[in-house]
Structures are given as C-alpha cells and as structure tokens.
N, C-alpha and C positions, 0 to 999 in steps of 0.2 A: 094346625092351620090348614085351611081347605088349598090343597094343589093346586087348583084355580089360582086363587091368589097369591098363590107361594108363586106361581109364574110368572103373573103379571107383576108381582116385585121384582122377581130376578130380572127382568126385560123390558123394565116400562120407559129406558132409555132409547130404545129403537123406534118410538114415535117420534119424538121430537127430532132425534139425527133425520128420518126420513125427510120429513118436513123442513128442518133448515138445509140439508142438502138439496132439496127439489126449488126451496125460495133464492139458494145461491146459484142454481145453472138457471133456472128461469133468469135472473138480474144479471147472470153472464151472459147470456143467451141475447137479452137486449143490447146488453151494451156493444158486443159486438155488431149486431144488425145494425146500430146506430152510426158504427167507425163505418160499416162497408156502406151505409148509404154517405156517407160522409167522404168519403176514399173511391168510388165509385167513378169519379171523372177525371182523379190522381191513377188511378187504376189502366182504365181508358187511356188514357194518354199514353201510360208505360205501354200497354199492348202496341197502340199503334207506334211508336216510336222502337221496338223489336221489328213490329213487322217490315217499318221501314229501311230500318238497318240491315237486314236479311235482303231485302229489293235492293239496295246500294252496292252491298259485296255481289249481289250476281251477276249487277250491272259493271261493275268492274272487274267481273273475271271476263265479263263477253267483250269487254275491251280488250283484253291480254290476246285470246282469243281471235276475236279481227284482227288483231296486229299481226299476231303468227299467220294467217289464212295470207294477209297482203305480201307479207314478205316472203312465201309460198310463192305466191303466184308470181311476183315480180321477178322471183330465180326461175320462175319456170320458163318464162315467159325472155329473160336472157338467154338461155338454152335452147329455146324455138318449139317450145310444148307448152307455151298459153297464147291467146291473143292483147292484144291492147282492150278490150270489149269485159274481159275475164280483170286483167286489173284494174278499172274504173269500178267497176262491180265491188270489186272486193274494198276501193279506196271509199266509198260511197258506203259498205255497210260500216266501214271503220269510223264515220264521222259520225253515221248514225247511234252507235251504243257509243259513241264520248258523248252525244245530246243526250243520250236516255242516261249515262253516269253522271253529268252533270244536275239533268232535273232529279234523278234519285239522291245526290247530298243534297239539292234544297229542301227534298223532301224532308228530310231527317233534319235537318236543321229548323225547319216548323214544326215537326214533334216537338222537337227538345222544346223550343217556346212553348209549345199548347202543357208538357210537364211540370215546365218552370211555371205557369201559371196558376193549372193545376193544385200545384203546391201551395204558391201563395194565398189560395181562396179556401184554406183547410180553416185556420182560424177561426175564419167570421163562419162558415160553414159548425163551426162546433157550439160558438153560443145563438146562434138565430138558424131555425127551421129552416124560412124562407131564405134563407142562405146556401141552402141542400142546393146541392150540383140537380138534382131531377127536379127539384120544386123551379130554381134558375129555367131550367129547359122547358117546363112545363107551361110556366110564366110566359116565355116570350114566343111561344105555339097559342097561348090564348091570344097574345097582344097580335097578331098576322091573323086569327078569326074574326077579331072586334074590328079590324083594321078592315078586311072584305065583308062583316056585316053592314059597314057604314052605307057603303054602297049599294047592299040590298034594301036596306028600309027605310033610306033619306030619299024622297020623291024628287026633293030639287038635284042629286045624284045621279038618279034613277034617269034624268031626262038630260043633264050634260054627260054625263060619261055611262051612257047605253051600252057602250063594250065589256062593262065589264062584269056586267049581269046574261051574258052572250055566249055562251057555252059551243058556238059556233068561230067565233074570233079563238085563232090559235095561241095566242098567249091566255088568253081565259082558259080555254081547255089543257092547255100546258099545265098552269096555276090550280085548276080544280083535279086533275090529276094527280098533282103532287101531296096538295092538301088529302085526299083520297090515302095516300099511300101515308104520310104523316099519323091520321086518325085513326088508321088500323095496327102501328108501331105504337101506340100514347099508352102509359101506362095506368092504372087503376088508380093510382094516389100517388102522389109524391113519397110519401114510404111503403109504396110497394116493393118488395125483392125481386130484382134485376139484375141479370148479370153485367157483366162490362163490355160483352159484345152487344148485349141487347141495349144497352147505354147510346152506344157507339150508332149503333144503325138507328135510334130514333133521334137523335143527334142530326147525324147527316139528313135525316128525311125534313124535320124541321129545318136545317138551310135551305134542304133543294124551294121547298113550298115558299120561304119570307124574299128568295130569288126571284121565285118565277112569280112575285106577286106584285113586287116591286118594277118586273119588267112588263108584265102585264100595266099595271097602274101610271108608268112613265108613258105608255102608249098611249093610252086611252085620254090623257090630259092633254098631250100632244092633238092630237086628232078634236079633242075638245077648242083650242086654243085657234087648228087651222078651220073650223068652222064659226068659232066668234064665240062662242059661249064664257070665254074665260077670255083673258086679257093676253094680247100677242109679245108680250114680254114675259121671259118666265121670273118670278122673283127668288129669292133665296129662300131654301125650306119647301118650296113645290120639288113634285115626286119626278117631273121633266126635267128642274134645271141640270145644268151640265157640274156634276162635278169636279171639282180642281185635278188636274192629270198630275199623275208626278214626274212627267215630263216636263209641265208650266212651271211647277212646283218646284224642279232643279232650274231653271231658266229665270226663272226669279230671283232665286239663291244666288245665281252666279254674276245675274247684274247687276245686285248689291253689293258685290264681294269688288267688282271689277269697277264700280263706282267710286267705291271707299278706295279702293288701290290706286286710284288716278288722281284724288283729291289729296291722298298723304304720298306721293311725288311733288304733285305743284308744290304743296307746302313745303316739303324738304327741301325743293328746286329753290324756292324763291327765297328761307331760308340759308344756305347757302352761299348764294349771289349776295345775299345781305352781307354776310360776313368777310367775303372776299371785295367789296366794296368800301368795307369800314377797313379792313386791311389795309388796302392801295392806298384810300387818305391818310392816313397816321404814317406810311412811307413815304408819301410828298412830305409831309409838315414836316417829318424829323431832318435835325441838321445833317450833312452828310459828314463822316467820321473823317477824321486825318489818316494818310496815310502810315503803316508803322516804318519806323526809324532803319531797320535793316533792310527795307525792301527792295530799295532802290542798289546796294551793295551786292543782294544776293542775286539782283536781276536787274543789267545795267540799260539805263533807259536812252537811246542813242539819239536822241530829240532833242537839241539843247532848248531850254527852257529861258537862259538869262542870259545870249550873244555865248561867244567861242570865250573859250577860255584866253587870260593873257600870256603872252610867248615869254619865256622864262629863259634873259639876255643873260643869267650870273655866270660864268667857265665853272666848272667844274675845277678845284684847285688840286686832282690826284693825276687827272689826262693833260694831255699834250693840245692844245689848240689845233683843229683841223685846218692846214690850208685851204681846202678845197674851197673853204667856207660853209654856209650855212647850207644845213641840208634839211631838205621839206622832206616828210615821209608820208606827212598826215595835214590835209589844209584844215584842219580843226589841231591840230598841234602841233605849229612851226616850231624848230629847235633854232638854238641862240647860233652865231658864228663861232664861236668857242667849245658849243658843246657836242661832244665825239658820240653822246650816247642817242643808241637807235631809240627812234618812238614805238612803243608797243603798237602793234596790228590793233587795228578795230573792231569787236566784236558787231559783227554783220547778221546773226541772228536773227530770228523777227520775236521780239516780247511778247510770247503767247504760250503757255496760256498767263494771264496779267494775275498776281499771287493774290487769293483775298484776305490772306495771313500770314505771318509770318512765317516760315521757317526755321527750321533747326537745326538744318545742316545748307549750307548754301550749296547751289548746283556749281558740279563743276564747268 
C-alpha cells in the first residue's frame, strides 16, 4: 500500500474531530454572547448595587468618625482648649455624613430594585430579541428622537412651539447637548458586545437626554399656551400638565382613611344608643321582682310599713309581776304591766347598702 494512504487511513479521524470541535466552541461561543446580552442589564445592576454598597459603608464609617471628632471637641472644649465656634463645626459636619449615610442606604435600596427587576425581565428577555435589555434601551433613545423630530418637521409646530427648534433657549441647548452625548454612547446594534459599564453609561445618557427633553417640551407649551396658541387650560396627557405630587397623593389617602373612620363611629355611635335604648324599654315593661324572703331578717328594715306593732298585755307566768308597773323602753314596743322583761334596743343603723340578693350568712 502507498504510505500516503497508509496515512491518511491511520489519521483520517483528525478531520472531522477538528471540524466538530471548532462547530461545538463556534455554538458555545454564541450561546454564551447571547446569555451576556441577555444578563447585561442583571449584570449592571449587580455592579451598581456593589458600588453602592461600598459608598454606604464609607458613609457610615464618616459617621463613627464625626461622632468621635464631636465628642473630642466637646472634652476639649470642657477643659478650656476649644471654643463653642469649634463644637458647632464639628455638631454640623456630624449631621452632615448622617444625611450623606442616610441618602447612601436609599441608594442601595434602588439598586437592589433596579436588580430585582433586572431579574425579572431575563425570561421574556430569553424568548423575544426585542426584549434584549440593549434593544429595550435602544428603543426608547429612538422613541425621545421621533419624539423631537415632530417638532422639527410639523410646520404647524414649527410656528406654535419656536423654542424648541431654538438651540439658543437653554433647555433646548440643555436637551441637544444631552442628546449629543447620548448618540456618541449608542451602540452599533442591539447585539453588539458591550460591556456592563458601557451598558450603564449609555443607560444614564439616555435618561439624562428623555429628562432634559421633557423639560424643554413642558416649557415651550407653557410659553405656547401664555401666548394663546394652545388653549389656557392644560388637559391630561399635555407635556405642561402638573403631575400628581405624592404629597397630594398622601393627602388624598388620608382623607379617605379619615372619612371612612368618622362614618364607621357614627355608625357604631348610633348603633349603640340603639341598643341601650331597646334596653331601658324592656326594663320599664318588666314587672318588678319581689323581694327575697330572708332579706328583711338579715337586714332589719326600721320603717314600719303596717302601724306599731300590738303591746303584748300576757304576764309572763315564770316572773314576779313588777310593781312599779309598766315600763316603756321603746314607744314602738310598750311592755305589759306584768312583764319584767327588758325590750331589746333598737337597731339605729341606716339600711345601706339595701341587699339585691340574698345572703348566706346574715350580718352580724
């Protein structure tokens, strides 16, 4: 057999490994680029959400920091080696890094939203292109061009809102500035390879420009409106009207809350009154109860009710007849002439409190 071919038998497996190995990194190679354009604005978001958390903790050591410097100054200043001038100074940078620690955890607490967002847009991001976090971005950088081309090539525009074709009026030049720095940041395509700072700053540029376009555009309809070309009321969905504050926004809330709370009182109130009404009648109607039988023994009632008792003339047949005669002890109980025995004292008590029940043991 010719060498030659003795070779290319012994080896003719090294063609095809080359070949399915170079078709398998080529198809790894996509699929990856596809997860990082995919993951690109999950990405972003984790950077900025480190970077913020980095700015928080520094912001919270420069508190520790001011605190120690105040409390410095206030011993020194006991001692007679600061002025009052040197601790305001010092009370005054302490209040300022608790603002700058304060606005540094909101920050971090809007990353973490802009992540959790992030997050949730990977899905729809995986089966729809137009769902790319850069195609999203791209999108609403054309929609803020179509948005200011209106106003360059509608003539009836062109002659109510003149400012904003005026590259002289400072929100215009604000706005075409922005836009400037925006279209120099725009990438080539929606899957062009971008890192996630480069993500990030054409990101921001795109706000700054749909900001300053929107403040330009609220101007210039204003200034339309105080010259008569537009109607002196702004309606809903014009780029003047006043958005809802969420100041009004909690002031609403609360006088719905304070409404409802005064409505379910009355009700309760009247309610109530109802029932303590239907009460009081059914306590006139009912007959009133008899007294119990022991009450009057456990608690003697010193009021005679039916005249004095009768004087009890019988002698006693164990005792001697009293000469003296009859003796009065008690003008509610004359004793006989015959009878030697004393009248019990009169319980002078006052009956209170009057019993509404019986007893179980009588008072002594």
């Amino acid at each position: 057999m010719d060498p030659l071919w003795a070779t290319v038998a012994e080896f003719w497996w090294i063609g095809p490994s080359v070949i399915g190995a170079g078709a398998a990194g080529w198809f790894g190679l996509r699929q990856e680029r596809a997860a990082r354009l995919r993951r690109i604005e999950l990405d972003a978001a984790r950077g900025e959400l480190k970077s913020a958390r980095q700015d928080a903790a520094s912001a919270r050591v420069a508190v520790r920091v001011a605190r120690t410097e105040l409390a410095r100054v206030q011993a020194e200043r006991a001692a007679g080696r600061a002025s009052g001038a040197d601790a305001t100074a010092a009370r005054k940078n302490l209040e300022r890094t608790q603002r700058e620690a304060k606005a540094a955890a909101a920050t971090v607490r809007v990353r973490r939203a802009h992540v959790d967002a992030a997050r949730a847009a990977l899905p729809a991001a995986a089966t729809d292109p137009a769902a790319l976090p850069l195609a999203r971005l791209m999108a609403s950088h054309d929609a803020v061009t179509a948005r200011w081309m209106d106003y360059e090539t509608d003539p009836a525009r062109l002659i109510a809102f003149p400012s904003m074709t005026d590259a002289r009026e400072p929100l215009t030049a604000h706005f075409l500035a922005a836009q400037r720095a925006a279209r120099e940041l725009r990438p080539a395509s929606p899957q062009a390879r971008i890192t996630a700072a480069q993500f990030t700053a054409y990101r921001d540029a795109v706000l700054r420009e749909t900001r300053a376009f929107e403040a330009a555009e609220a101007d210039a309809w204003r200034r339309a409106r105080a010259a008569g070309d537009m109607p002196a009321t702004p309606r809903e969905g014009d780029p003047d009207a006043a958005a809802p504050s969420a100041l009004s926004q909690w002031g609403t809330a609360a006088q719905d809350f304070a409404q409802g709370l005064a409505q379910t009182v009355i009700a309760r109130s009247a309610e109530v009154i109802a029932r303590a009404a239907a009460a009081r009648g059914a306590a006139g109607s009912r007959p009133a109860s008899p007294p119990p039988a022991d009450a009057g023994a456990a608690h003697p009632d010193p009021t005679p009710t039916a005249g004095p008792p009768a004087p009890d003339h019988t002698p006693a047949p164990d005792r001697p007849a009293d000469p003296a005669g009859p003796t009065t002890t008690d003008a509610a109980h004359p004793t006989a002439p015959g009878d030697a025995r004393p009248t019990p004292p009169r319980d002078t008590r006052p009956p209170w409190p009057i019993p509404s029940r019986t007893r179980s043991t009588p008072r002594p």
